[in-house]
C-alpha positions in Angstrom: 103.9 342.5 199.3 102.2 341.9 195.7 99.4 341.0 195.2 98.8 338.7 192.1 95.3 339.5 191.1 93.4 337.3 187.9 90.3 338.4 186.5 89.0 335.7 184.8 86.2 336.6 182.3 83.8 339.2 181.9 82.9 339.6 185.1 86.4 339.8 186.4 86.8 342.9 183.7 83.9 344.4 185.9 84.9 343.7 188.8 88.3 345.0 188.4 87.2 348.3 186.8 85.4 349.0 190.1 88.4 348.4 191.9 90.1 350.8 189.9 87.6 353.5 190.3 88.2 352.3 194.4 91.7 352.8 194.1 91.5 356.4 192.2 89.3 357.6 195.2 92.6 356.5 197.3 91.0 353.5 198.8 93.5 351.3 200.5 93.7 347.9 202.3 93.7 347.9 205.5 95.7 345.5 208.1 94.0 344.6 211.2 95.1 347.6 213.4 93.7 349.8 210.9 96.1 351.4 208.9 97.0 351.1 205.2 99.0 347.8 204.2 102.9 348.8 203.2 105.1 348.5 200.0 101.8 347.0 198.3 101.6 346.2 194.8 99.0 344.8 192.9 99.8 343.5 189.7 96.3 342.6 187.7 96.0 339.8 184.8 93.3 339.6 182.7 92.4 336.2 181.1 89.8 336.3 178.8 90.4 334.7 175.0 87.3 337.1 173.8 89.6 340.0 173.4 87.0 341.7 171.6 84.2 341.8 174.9 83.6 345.7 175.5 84.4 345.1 179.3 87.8 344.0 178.9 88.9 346.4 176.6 87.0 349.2 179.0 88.9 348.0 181.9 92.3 347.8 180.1 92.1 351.4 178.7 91.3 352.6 182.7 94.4 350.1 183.5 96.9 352.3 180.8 95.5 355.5 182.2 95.0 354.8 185.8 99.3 353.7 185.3 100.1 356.4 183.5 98.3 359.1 185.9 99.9 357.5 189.3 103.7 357.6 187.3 103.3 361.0 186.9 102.4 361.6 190.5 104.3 359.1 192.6 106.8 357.7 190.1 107.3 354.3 191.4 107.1 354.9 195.1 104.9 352.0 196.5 103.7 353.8 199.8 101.4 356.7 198.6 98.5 358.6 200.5 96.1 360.2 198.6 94.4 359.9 195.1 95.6 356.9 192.9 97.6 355.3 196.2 97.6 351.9 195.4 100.5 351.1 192.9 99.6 348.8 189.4 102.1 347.8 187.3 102.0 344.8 184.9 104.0 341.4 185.0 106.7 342.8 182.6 107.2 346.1 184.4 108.4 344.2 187.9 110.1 341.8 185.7 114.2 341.5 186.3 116.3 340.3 183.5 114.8 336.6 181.9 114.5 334.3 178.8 110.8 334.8 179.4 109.4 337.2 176.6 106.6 339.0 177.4 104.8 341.8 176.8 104.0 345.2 178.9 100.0 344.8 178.9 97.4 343.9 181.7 96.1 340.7 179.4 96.7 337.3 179.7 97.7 336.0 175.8 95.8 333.3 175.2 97.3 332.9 171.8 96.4 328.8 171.4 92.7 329.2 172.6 91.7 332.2 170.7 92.9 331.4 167.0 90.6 327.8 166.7 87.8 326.5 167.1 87.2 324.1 169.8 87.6 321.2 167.8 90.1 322.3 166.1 91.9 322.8 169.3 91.3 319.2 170.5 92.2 318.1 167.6 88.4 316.1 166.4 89.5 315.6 163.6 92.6 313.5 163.9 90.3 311.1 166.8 89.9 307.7 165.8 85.7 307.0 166.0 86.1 305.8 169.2 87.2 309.1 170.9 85.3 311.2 168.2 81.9 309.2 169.8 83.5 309.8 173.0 84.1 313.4 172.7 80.4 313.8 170.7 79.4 312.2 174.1 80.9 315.3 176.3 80.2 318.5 173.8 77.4 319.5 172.5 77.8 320.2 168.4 77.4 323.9 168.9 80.2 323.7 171.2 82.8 321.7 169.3 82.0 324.8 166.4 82.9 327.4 169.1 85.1 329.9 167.8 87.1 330.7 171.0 88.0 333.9 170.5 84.4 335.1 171.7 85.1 332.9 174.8 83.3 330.1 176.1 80.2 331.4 175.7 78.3 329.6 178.7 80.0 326.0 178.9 82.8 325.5 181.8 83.6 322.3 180.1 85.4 323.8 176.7 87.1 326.4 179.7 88.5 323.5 181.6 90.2 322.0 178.9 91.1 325.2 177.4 92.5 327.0 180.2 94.8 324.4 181.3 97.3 325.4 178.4 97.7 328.2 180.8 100.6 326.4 182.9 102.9 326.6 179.5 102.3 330.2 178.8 105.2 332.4 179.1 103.0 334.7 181.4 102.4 331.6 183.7 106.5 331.4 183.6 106.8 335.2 184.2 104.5 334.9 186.9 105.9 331.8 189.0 109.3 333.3 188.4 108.2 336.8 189.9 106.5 335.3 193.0 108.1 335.3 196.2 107.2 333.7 200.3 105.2 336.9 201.0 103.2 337.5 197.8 99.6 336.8 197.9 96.9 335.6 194.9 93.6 336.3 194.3 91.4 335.1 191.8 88.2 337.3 190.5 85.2 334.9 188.1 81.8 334.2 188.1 80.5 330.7 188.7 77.8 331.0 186.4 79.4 331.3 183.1 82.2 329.6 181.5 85.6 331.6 181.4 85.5 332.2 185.1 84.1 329.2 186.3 86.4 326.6 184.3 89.4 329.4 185.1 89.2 329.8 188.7 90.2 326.0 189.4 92.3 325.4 187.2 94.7 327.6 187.6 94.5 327.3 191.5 95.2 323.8 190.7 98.3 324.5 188.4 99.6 326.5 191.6 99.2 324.2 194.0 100.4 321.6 191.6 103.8 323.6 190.6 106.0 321.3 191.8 104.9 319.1 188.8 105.5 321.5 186.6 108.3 321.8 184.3 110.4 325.4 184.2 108.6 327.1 186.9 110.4 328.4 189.4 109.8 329.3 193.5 107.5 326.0 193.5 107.5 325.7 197.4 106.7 329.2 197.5 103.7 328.8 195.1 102.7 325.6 196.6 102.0 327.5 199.9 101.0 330.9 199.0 97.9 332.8 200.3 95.2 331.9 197.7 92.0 333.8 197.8 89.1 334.5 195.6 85.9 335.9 194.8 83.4 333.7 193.4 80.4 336.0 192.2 77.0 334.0 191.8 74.3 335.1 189.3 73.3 338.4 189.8 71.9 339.2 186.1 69.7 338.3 183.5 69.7 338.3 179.7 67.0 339.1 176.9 66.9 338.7 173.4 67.9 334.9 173.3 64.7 333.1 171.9 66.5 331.4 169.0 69.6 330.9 170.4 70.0 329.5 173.7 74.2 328.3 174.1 73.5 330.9 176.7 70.3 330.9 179.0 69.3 332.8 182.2 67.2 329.6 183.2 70.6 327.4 183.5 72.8 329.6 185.9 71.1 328.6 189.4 71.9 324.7 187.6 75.2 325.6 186.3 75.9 327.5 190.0 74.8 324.3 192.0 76.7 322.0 190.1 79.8 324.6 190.3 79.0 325.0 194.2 79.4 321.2 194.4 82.5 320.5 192.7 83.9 324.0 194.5 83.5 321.7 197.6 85.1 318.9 196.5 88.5 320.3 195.1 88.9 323.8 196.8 86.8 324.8 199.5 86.1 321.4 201.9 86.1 321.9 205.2 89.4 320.7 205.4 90.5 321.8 202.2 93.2 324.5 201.8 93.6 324.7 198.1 92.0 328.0 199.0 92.5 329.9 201.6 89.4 332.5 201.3 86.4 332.3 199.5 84.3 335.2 199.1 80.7 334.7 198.1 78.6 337.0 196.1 75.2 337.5 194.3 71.5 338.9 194.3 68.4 337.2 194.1 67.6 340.9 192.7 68.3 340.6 188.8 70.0 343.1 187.5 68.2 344.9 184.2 68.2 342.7 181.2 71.4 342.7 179.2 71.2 342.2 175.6 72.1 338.4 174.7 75.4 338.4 173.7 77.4 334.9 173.6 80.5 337.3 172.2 79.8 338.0 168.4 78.9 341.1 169.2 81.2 343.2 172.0 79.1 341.9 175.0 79.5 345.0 176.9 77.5 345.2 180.2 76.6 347.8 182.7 78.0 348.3 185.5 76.2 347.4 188.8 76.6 347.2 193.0 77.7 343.5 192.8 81.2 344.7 190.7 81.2 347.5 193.1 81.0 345.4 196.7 83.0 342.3 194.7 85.9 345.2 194.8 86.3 345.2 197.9 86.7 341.3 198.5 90.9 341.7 197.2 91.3 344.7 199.7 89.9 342.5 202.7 92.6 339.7 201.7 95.3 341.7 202.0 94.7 343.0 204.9 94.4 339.8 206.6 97.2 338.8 209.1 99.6 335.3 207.9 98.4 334.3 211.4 94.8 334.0 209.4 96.2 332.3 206.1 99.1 329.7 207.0 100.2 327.7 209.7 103.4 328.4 212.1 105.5 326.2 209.7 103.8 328.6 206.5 101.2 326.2 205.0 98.0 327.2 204.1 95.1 327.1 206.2 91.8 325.4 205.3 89.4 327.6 203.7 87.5 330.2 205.6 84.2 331.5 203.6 82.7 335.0 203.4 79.6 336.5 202.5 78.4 340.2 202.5 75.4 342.2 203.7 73.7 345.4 202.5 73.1 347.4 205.8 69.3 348.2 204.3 67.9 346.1 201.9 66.5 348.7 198.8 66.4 348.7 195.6 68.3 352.5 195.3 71.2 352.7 197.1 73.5 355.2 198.6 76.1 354.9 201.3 73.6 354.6 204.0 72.4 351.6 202.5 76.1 350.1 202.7 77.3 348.5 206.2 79.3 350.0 208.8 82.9 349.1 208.1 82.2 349.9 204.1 81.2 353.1 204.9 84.1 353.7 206.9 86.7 352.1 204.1 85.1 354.4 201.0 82.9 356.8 202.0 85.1 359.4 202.6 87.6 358.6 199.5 85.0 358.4 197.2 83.7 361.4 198.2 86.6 363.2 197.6 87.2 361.7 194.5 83.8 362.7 193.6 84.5 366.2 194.2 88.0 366.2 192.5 85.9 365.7 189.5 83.4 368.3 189.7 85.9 371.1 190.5 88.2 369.7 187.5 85.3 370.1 185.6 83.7 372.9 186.3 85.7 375.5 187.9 89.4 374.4 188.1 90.4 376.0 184.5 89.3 379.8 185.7 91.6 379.0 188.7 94.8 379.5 186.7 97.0 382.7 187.3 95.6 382.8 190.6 96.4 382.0 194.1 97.8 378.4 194.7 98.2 378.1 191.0 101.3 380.9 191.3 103.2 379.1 193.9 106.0 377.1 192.9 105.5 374.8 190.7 103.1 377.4 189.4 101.0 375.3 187.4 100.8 377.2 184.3 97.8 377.9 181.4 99.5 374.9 179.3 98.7 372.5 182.0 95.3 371.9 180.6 96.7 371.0 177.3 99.0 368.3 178.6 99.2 364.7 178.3 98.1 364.4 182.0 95.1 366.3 182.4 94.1 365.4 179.1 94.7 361.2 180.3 93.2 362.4 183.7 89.8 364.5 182.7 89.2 363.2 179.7 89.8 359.5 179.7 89.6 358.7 183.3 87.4 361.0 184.2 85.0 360.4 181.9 85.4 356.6 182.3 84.3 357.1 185.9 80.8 359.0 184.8 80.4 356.2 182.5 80.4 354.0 185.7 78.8 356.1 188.1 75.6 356.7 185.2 75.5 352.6 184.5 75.6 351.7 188.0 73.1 354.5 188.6 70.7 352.9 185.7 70.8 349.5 186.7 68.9 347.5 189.3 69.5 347.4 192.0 70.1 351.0 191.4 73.3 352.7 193.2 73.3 356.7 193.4 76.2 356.8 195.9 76.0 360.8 194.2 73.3 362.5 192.8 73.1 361.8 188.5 74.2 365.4 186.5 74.3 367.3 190.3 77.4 369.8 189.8 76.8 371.9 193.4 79.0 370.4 195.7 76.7 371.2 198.7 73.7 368.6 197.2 75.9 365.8 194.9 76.2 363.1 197.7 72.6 361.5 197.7 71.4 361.3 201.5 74.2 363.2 202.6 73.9 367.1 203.4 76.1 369.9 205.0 76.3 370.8 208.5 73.9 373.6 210.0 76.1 376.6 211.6 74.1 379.5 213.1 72.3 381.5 210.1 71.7 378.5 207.7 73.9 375.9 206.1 78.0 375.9 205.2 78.5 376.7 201.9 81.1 373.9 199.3 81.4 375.3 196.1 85.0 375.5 193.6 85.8 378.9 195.9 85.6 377.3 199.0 87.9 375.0 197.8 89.9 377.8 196.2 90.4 379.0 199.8 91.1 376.5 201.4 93.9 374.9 198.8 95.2 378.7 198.6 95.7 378.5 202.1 97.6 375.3 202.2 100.1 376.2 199.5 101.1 379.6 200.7 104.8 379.3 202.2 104.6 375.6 201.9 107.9 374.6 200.8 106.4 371.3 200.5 106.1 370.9 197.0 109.4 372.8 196.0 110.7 369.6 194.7 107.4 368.1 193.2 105.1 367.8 190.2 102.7 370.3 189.2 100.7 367.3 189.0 101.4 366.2 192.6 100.7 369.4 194.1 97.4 370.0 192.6 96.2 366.2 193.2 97.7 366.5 196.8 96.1 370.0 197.7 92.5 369.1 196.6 93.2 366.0 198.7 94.2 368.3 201.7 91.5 370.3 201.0 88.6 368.1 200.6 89.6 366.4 203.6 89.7 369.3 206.0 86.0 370.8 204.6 84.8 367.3 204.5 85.1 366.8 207.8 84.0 370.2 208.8 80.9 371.0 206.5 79.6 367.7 205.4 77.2 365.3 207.6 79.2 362.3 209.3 77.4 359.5 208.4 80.1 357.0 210.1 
């Protein structure tokens, strides 16, 4: 199965980040019995014409590196277990041969919208009066001047009529010709804004729609297909605006209502089934005031517990049996909706604050992760020369020097502190581990090791040395794998087996 996933707009940047750092921990979908979901791919597409926003080019650096690390581990085997199991690839990698040209990147070109303004893209000034009055009537001055390579800054209605160029796009081509009875989509946008909440629609229209479109292929198939999305309502404010208001916190319970409504009367009716699933999600707790930004300026936001839980929202879709998604004869079923609940309502968060099936799906994964990146950095280097670094593949002094580790520890690592300290500053505030904590035994906040008989079990880099020692002696396991495999897949052993037997179950 694929997995088509568009994040449209900033928040789908966010959002999708998150899922990465999910997918690192070795997070997986699950299917109704409980076990991962097999030959998975997800192949992420970023539209947003503001290639210049701080989020998106954030989430595409993670994307390259987050690629790059699983190659080197799992080459292109889809069915992995462990860190960095889900598979990402881009629309050209999965590509066969084809007339389409495209390019191997994670974002959407938008070539058309970006280079103009918006009334230069509508062509104003070739309207008779007539339709100039019209179109005066519909935009706003400030928004017929909009230089749409910062994005829509606010207003759904350039979006609409923007984004529906997307059907001619070679990407659009690529995609439809790609697609096959099986694949699933899943849209990721705000409703508050104006990228994601013009995008979302029209593209699921342009789907559904396929057979009236001209060179797309697999229409039936596309016509049918599992749509879901995640429709994320306001969850932060902005300061800094007073002279310029093309984008104001007062307007997005308005512009959400008014969204809401039309939602209702094109995709989600009760007996719609333009979409499938519907996932709801927002806080009436603001996040900390972001610095107004309609785009001039990088608009780079924190991270916060809405990107986090919205993460989850693709994983729960493809898990979902067909029997929940299409009829017997394949067509889709009307939409079901979903919304999500913190387990305890505060204001700093940890995993006990995070419901019972969450806790379940990540706690342990992240977790591990966690501690994958305190013993890289702080005691894995003094490791080499000894014990499971001299069985074969001995993994060698150089190793620290290569393009791996270096991708691994200092991009992706420190990409995932960058997200763990922003989410950690924000409000609501989440410390799923404790901020600049490097003993093992105390970094998960509200989570301890066990008792024994004289005191507590000790988790430091030698207990870990141990244990991973003990796992690769005579293990002819990884005779035929990486170096990088067999570290990644030890630690993963390891942190597993003293997880379970030294820290507190809080499942």
């Amino acid at each position: 199965m694929r997995l088509f996933l568009f994040a449209i707009g900033g928040t789908g940047s966010r959002v999708l980040k998150s899922l990465l750092m999910l997918s690192a921990a070795g997070v997986r979908p699950l299917d109704e019995d409980g076990k991962p979901v097999k030959d998975l791919e997800i192949v992420p597409v970023i539209i947003d014409p503001h290639k210049a926003n701080e989020d998106l080019k954030r989430t595409e650096a993670l994307l390259n590196d987050y690629r790059d690390i699983r190659r080197k581990l799992y080459g292109n085997e889809p069915n992995a277990d462990g860190f960095f199991a889900n598979r990402i690839v881009t629309l050209r990698e999965i590509m066969s041969n084809t007339s389409v040209t495209l390019g191997d990147t994670f974002i959407f070109n938008l070539g058309a919208v970006e280079n103009a303004k918006f009334r230069e893209f509508i062509g104003y000034d070739t309207m008779n009066e007539a339709n100039q009055a019209l179109t005066s009537l519909l935009f706003a001055n400030y928004q017929l001047e909009n230089k749409m390579n910062i994005g829509f800054v606010g207003s759904p209605n350039i979006g609409s009529v923007a984004l529906n160029e997307v059907k001619d796009s070679n990407e659009f081509k690529a995609f439809s010709n790609i697609f096959r009875q099986g694949d699933r989509i899943f849209f990721i946008s705000s409703i508050f804004g104006g990228t994601g909440a013009a995008g979302f629609p029209i593209m699921v229209k342009n789907i559904r729609q396929a057979a009236n479109l001209e060179g797309i292929e697999n229409r039936d198939a596309l016509s049918r297909a599992p749509i879901g999305g995640l429709t994320v309502l306001p969850y932060f404010t902005l300061e800094g605006n007073k002279h310029d208001q093309r984008i104001a916190t007062s307007d997005f319970i308005v512009k959400t209502q008014s969204a809401l409504y039309y939602y209702k009367n094109t995709l989600t009716g009760d007996n719609d089934s333009n979409v499938n699933c519907i996932y709801y999600l927002g806080d009436q707790v603001r996040s900390k005031p972001y610095l107004y930004d309609p785009g001039e300026h990088g608009q780079r936001n924190n991270a916060h517990l809405i990107e986090l839980i919205g993460a989850l929202a693709p994983l729960d879709f493809i898990g979902k049996p067909d029997s929940k998604l299409s009829d017997p004869d394949g067509y889709p079923l009307p939409t079901t909706a979903y919304e999500y609940a913190l387990d305890r309502d505060d204001l700093s968060l940890n995993f006990l604050s995070l419901g019972h099936h969450t806790r379940r799906l990540i706690y342990e994964p992240m977790s591990k992760f966690h501690l994958l990146f305190l013993f890289l950095t702080t005691g894995f280097k003094n490791m080499i020369g000894q014990g499971f670094t001299e069985d074969a593949p001995k993994i060698k002094s150089d190793f620290i020097t290569s393009q791996f580790y270096r991708t691994l520890v200092d991009h992706f690592m420190l990409g995932y502190a960058q997200w763990l300290t922003e989410m950690n500053d924000n409000m609501r505030s989440v410390a799923l581990f404790k901020p600049g904590e490097i003993d093992m035994a105390h970094a998960i906040e509200g989570v301890g090791v066990r008792k024994r008989l004289l005191g507590h079990f000790k988790v430091d880099n030698d207990v870990f040395k141990a244990e991973m020692n003990k796992l690769s002696k005579n293990n002819p396991a990884y005779s035929d794998r990486t170096v990088e495999f067999k570290l990644l897949d030890l630690f993963n052993q390891a942190a597993h087996n003293i997880f379970t037997e030294r820290y507190e179950n809080i499942n």
